[in-house]
C-alpha positions in Angstrom: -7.2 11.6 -23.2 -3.5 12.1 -23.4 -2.8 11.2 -27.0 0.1 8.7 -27.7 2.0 11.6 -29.5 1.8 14.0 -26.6 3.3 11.0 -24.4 6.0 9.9 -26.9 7.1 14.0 -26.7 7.1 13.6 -23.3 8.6 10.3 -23.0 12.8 11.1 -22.9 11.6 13.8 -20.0 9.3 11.5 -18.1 12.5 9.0 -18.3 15.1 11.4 -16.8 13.2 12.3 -14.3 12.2 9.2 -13.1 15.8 8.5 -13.7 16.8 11.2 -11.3 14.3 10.1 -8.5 14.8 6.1 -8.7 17.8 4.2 -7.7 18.2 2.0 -10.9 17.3 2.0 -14.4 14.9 -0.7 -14.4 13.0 0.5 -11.3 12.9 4.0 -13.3 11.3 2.3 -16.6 8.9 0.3 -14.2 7.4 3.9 -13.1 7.7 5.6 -16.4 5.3 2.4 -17.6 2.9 2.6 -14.6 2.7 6.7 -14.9 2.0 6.1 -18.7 -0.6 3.4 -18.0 -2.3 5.4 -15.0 -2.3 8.7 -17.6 -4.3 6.5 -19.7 -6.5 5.1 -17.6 -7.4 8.7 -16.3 -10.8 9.9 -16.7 -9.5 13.8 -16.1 -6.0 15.0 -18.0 -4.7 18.2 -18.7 -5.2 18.8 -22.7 -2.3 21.5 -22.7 1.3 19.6 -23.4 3.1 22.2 -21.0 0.0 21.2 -18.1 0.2 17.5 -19.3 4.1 17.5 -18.7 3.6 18.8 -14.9 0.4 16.0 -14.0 3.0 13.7 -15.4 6.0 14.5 -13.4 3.1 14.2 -10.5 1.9 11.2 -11.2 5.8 9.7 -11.2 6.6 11.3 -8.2 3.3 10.2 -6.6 3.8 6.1 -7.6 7.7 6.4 -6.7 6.8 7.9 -2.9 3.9 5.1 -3.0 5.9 2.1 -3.7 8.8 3.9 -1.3 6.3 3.5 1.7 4.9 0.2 0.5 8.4 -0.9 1.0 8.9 0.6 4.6 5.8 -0.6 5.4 6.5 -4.3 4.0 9.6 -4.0 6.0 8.4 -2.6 9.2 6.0 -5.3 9.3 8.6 -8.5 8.6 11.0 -7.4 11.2 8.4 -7.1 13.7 7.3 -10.6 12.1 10.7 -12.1 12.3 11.0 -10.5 16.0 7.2 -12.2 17.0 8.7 -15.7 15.5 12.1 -15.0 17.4 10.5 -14.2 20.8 7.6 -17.2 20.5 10.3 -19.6 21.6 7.5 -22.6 22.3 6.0 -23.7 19.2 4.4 -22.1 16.0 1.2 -24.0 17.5 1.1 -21.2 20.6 1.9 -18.5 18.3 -0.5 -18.6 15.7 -3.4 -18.8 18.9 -1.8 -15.7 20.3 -1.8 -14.4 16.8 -5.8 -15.3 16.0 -7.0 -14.3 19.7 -5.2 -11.2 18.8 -6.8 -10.7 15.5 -9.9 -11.1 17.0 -9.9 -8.4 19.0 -9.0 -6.0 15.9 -12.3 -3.8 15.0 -14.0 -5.3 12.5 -13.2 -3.0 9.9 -9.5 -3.8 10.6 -10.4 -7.3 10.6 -12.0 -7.0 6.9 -8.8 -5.2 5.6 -6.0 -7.8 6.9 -8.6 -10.6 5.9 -8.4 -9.4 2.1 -4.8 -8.3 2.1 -3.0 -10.2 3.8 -5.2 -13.3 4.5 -6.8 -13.9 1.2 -3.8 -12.5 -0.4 -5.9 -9.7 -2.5 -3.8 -6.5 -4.2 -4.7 -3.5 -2.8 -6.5 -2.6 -5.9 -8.4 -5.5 -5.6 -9.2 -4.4 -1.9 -10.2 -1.5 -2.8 -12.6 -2.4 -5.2 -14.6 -5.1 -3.2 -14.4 -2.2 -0.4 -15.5 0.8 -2.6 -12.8 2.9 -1.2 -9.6 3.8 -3.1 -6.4 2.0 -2.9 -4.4 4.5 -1.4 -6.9 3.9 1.8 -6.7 0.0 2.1 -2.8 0.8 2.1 -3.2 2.9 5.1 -6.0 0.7 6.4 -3.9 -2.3 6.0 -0.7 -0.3 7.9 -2.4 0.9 10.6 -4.2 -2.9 10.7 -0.9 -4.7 11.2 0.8 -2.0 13.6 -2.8 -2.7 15.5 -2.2 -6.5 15.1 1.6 -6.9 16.2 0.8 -3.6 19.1 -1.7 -6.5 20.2 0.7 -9.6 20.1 3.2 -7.8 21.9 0.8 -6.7 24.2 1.4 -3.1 24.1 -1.8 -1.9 23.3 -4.8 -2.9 25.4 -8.0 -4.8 23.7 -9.0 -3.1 20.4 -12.6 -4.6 19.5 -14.6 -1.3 20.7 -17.6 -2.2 22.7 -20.8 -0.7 22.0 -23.1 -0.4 25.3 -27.1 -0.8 24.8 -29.3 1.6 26.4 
């Protein structure tokens, strides 16, 4: 484990760096904290300072490109949202039926992911622990999930639910 001295050495460097790759302070402190807390969580760290110093530059620039497509994600999805609520000009009513009959028609595993996510209001963590997969895939489960979703509301992608014919 990463001792608490070999991370206090590192910490001015781990700062600037973040500093360097983050467009304010706070959001760079935010990313120093997480890289610190996922080095300790780690099961497998380099032992070596100089090889410790590199897996933590990694690990910053790993959680920064992360939350950087969480964000476009987030906002790819609310302006197609905010188009969806623009465009269903008769009543919420009608669009959350077109919305359901759509979800229906998701695959199943796309079903489970929006369910947890978005529905249940889960953290992808959290996701990915009742799914025993890792977070990283419900993230791109739930992207491709509501890209699936709002393809099917705006009816430019044909029925999703895969059928399975018996022999």
């Amino acid at each position: 484990m990463p001792s608490t001295t070999q991370i206090e050495f590192l910490l001015p460097e781990l700062q600037a760096y973040a500093a360097a790759i983050c467009s304010g302070q706070s959001e760079s402190e935010d990313l120093v904290q997480d890289a610190i807390e996922r080095a300790l969580k780690s099961g497998r760290w380099p032992s070596h300072l100089g090889e410790l110093r590199h897996w933590m530059f990694r690990v910053i620039r790993n959680l920064h490109f992360d939350e950087l497509r969480k964000i476009r994600v987030r906002r790819e999805y609310l302006a197609a949202e905010k188009r969806l609520s623009y465009e269903a000009s008769s009543s919420d009513t009608a669009r959350d039926v077109l919305i359901r009959q759509a979800f229906e028609r998701l695959t199943p595993e796309k079903r489970e992911v929006l369910c947890l996510v978005d529905i249940m209001g889960l953290k992808y963590a959290e996701a990915a622990e009742v799914m025993n997969v890792p977070p990283g895939t419900v993230m791109s489960r739930v992207s491709r999930a509501r890209r699936a979703l709002l393809d099917l509301v705006d009816g430019t992608q044909p029925n999703e639910q895969k059928v399975t014919r018996r022999k």
